[in-house]
DOMIKE-898107 format. One record per residue: residue number from 1; residue in three letters; z, y, x of N, C-alpha, C, O in turn. Coordinates in Angstrom, 1 decimal, padded with zeros to 4 digits. Example, Ala and Ser with C-alpha at 12.3 -4.5 7.8 and 13.67 -1.06 7.14 Angstrom:
REM DOMIKE-898107
+-----+---------+--------+---------+--------+--------+----------+---------+--------+---------+--------+--------+---------+--------+
! num ! residuo !   n_up ! n_north ! n_east !  ca_up ! ca_north ! ca_east !   c_up ! c_north ! c_east !   o_up ! o_north ! o_east !
+-----+---------+--------+---------+--------+--------+----------+---------+--------+---------+--------+--------+---------+--------+
!   1 !     ALA !  007.8 !  -005.7 !  013.2 !  007.8 !   -004.5 !   012.3 !  007.8 !  -003.3 !  013.2 !  008.5 !  -003.3 !  014.2 !
!   2 !     SER !  007.1 !  -002.2 !  012.8 !  007.1 !   -001.1 !   013.7 !  007.9 !   000.0 !  012.9 !  008.0 !   001.1 !  013.4 !
+-----+---------+--------+---------+--------+--------+----------+---------+--------+---------+--------+--------+---------+--------+
//
This chain:
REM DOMIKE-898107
+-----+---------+--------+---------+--------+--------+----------+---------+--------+---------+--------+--------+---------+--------+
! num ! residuo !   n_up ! n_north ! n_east !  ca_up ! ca_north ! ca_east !   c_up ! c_north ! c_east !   o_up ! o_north ! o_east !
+-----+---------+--------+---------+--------+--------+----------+---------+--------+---------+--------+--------+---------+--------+
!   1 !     UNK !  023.7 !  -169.1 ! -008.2 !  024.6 !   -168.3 !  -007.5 !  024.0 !  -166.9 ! -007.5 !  022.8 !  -166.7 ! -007.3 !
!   2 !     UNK !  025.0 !  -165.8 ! -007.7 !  024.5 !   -164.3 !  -007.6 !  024.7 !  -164.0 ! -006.3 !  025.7 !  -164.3 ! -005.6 !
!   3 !     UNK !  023.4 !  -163.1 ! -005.8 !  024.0 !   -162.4 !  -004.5 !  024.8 !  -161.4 ! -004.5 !  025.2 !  -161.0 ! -005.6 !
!   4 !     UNK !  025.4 !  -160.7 ! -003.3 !  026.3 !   -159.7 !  -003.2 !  025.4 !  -158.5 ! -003.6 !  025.9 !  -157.4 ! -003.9 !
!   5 !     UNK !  024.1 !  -158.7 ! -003.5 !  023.1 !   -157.3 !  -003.9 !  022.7 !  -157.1 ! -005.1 !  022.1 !  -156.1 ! -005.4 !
!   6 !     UNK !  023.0 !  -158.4 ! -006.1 !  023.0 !   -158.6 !  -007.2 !  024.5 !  -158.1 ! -008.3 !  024.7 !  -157.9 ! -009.5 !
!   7 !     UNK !  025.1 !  -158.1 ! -007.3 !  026.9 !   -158.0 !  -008.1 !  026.6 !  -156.6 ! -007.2 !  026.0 !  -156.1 ! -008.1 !
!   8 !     UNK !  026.6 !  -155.8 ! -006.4 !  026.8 !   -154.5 !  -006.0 !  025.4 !  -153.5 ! -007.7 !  025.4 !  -152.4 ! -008.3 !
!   9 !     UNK !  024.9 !  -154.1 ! -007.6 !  023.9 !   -153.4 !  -008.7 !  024.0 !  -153.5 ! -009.9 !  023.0 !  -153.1 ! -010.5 !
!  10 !     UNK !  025.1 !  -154.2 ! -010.6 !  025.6 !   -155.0 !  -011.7 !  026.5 !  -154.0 ! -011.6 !  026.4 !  -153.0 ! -012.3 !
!  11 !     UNK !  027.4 !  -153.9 ! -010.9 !  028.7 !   -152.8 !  -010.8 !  028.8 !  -151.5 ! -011.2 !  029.8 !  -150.8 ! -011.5 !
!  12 !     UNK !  026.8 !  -151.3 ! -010.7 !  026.7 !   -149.6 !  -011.4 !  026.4 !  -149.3 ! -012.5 !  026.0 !  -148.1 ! -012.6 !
!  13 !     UNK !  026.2 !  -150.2 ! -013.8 !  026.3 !   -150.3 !  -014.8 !  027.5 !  -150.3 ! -015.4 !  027.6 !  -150.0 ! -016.6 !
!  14 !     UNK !  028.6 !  -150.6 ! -014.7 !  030.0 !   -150.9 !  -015.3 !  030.5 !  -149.3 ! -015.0 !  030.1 !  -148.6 ! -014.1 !
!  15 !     UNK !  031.7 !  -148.8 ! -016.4 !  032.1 !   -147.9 !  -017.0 !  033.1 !  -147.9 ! -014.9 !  033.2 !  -148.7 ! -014.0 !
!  16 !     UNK !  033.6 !  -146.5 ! -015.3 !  035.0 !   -146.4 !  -014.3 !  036.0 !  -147.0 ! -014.6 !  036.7 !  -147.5 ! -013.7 !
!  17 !     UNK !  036.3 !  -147.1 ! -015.8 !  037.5 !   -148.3 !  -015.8 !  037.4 !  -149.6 ! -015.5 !  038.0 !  -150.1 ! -014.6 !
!  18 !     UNK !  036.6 !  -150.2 ! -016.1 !  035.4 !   -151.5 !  -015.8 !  036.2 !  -151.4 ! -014.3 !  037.4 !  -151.8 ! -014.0 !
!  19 !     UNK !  035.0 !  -150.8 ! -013.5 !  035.0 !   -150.8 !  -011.6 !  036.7 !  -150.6 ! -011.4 !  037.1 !  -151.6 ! -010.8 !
!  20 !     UNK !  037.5 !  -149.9 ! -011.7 !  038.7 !   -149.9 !  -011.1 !  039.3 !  -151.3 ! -011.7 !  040.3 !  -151.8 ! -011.2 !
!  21 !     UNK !  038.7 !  -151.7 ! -012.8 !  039.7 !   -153.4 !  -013.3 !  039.1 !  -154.6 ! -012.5 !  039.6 !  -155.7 ! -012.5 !
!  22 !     UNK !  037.7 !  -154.2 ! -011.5 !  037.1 !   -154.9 !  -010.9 !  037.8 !  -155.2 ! -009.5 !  038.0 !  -156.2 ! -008.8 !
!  23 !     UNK !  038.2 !  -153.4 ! -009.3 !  039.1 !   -153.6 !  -007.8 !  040.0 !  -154.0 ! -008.0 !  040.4 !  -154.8 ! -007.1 !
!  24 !     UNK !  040.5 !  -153.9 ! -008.6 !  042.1 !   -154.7 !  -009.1 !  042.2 !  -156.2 ! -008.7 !  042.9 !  -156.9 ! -007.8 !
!  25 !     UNK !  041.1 !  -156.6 ! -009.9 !  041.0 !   -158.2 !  -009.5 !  040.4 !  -158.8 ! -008.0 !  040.3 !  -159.9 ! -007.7 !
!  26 !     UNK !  040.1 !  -158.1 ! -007.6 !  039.6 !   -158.5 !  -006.2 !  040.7 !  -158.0 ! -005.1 !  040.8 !  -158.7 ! -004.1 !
!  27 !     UNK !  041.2 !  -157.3 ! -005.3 !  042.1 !   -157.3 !  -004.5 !  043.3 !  -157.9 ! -004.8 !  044.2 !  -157.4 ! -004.1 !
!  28 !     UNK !  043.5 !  -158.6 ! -005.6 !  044.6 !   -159.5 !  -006.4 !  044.4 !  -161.0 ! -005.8 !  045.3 !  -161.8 ! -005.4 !
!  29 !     UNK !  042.6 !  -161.1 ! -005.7 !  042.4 !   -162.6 !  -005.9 !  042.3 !  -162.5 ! -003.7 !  043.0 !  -163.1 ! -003.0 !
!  30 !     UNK !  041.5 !  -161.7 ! -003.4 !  042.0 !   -161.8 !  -001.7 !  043.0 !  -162.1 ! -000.9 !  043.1 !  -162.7 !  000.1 !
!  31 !     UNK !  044.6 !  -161.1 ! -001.9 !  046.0 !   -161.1 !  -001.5 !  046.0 !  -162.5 ! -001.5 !  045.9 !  -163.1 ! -000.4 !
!  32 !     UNK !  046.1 !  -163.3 ! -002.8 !  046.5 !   -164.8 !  -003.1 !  045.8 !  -165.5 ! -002.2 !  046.4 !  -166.4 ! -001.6 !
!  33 !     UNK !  044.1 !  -165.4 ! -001.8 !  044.0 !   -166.1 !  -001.1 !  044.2 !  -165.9 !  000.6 !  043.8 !  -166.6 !  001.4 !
!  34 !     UNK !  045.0 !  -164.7 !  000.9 !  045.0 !   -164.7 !   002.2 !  046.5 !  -164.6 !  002.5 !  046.8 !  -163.9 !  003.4 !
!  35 !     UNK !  047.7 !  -165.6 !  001.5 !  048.7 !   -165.1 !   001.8 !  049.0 !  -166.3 !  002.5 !  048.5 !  -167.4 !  002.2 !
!  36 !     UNK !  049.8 !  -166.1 !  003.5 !  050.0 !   -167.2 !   004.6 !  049.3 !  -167.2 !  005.8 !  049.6 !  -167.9 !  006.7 !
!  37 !     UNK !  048.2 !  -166.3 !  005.9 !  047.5 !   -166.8 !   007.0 !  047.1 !  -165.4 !  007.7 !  046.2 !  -165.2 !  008.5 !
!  38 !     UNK !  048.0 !  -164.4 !  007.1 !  048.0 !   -163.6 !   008.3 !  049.7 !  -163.6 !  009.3 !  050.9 !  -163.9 !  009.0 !
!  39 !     UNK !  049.3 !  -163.4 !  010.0 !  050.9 !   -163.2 !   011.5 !  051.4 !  -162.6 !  010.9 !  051.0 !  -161.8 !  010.1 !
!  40 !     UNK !  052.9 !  -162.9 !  011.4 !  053.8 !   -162.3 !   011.2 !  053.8 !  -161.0 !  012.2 !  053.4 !  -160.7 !  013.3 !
!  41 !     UNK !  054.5 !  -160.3 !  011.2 !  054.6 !   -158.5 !   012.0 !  055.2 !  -158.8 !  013.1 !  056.0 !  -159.7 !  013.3 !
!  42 !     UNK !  054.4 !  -157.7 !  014.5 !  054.9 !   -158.1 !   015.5 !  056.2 !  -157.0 !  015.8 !  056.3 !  -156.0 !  015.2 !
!  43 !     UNK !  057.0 !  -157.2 !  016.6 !  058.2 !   -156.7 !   016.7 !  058.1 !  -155.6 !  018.0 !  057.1 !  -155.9 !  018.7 !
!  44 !     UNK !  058.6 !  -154.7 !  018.5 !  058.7 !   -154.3 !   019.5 !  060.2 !  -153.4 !  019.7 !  061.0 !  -153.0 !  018.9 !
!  45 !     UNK !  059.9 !  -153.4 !  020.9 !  061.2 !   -152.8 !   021.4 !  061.6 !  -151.2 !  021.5 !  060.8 !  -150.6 !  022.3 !
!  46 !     UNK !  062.7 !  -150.3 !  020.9 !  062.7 !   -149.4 !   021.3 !  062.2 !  -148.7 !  022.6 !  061.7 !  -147.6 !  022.7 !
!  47 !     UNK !  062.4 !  -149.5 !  023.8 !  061.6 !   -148.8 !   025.0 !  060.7 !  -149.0 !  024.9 !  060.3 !  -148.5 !  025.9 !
!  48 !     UNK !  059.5 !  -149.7 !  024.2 !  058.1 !   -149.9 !   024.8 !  057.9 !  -148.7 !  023.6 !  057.1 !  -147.9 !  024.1 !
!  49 !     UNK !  058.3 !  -148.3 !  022.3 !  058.0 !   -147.5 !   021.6 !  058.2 !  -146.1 !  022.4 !  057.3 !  -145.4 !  022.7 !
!  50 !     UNK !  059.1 !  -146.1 !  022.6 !  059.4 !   -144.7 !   023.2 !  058.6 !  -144.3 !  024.8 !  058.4 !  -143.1 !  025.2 !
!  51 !     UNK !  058.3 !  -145.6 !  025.4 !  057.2 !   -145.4 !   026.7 !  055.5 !  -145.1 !  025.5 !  054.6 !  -144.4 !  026.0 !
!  52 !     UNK !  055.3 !  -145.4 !  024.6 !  054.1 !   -145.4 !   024.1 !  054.2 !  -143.8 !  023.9 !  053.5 !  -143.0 !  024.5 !
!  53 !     UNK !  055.1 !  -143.2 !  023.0 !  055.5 !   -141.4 !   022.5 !  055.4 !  -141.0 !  023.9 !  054.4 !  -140.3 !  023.8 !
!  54 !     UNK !  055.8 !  -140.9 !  024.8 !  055.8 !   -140.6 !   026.1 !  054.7 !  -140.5 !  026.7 !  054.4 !  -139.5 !  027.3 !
!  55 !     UNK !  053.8 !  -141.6 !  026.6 !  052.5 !   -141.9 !   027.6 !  051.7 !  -140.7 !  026.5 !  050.9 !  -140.0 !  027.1 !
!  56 !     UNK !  051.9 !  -140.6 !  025.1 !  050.8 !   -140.0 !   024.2 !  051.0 !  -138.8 !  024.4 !  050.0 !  -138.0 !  024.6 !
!  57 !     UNK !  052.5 !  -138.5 !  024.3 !  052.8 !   -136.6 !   025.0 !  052.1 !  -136.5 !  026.3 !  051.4 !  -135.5 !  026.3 !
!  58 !     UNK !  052.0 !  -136.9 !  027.1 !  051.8 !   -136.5 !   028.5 !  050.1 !  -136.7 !  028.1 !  049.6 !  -135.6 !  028.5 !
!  59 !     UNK !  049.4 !  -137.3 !  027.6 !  048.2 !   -137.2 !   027.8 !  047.7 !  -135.9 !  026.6 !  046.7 !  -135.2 !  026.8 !
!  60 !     UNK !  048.3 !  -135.6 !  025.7 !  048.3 !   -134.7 !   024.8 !  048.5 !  -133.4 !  026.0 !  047.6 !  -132.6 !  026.0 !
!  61 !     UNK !  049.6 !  -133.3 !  026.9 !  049.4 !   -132.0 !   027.4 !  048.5 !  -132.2 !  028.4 !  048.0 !  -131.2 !  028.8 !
!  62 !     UNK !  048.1 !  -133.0 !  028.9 !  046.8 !   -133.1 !   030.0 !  045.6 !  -132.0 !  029.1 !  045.2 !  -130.8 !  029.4 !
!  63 !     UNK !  045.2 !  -133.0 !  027.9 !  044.4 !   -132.1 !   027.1 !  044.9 !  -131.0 !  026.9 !  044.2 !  -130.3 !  027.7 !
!  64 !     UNK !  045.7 !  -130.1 !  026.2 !  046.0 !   -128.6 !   026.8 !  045.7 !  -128.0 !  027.1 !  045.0 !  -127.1 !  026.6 !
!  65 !     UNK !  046.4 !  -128.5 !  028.9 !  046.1 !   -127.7 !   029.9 !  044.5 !  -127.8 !  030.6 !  044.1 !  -127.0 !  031.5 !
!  66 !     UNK !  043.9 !  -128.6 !  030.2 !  042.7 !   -128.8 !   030.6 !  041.8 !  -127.4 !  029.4 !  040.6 !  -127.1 !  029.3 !
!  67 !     UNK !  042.2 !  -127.1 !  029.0 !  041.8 !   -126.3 !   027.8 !  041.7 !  -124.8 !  028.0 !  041.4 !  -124.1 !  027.1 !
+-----+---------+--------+---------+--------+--------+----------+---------+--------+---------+--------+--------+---------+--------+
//
C-alpha cells in the first residue's frame, strides 16, 4: 500500500494535464461513492429566509453606526 505522502510526491512529477486528469478522476470516483449518503436539501420557509436578511441588515447597520 502507498501512503498519501507517497501519492502527494508522485503527483509533482505529473505533467498539468496529468494532475487536472487526476482531479477529475477523484472527484468522479468520491461523487459515485458518496452518492446516497448525503441528506437531502433542507427546505426552508420564506419567513425564516426573510427573518435571516433582516437579522443580517440590522446587524450590518449596527456595524456602521458603530464606525
Amino acid at each position: 500500500m502507498v501512503s498519501l505522502m507517497e501519492i502527494e510526491s508522485a503527483t509533482k512529477e505529473l505533467s498539468l494535464k496529468e494532475r487536472e486528469e487526476l482531479l477529475v478522476f477523484l472527484a468522479e470516483n468520491l461523487r459515485k461513492e458518496r452518492a446516497g449518503q448525503t441528506p437531502p436539501p433542507r427546505r426552508f420557509s420564506k419567513e425564516e429566509i426573510e427573518s435571516w436578511i433582516a437579522e443580517d441588515e440590522a446587524d450590518m447597520k449596527s456595524l456602521r453606526d458603530a464606525s
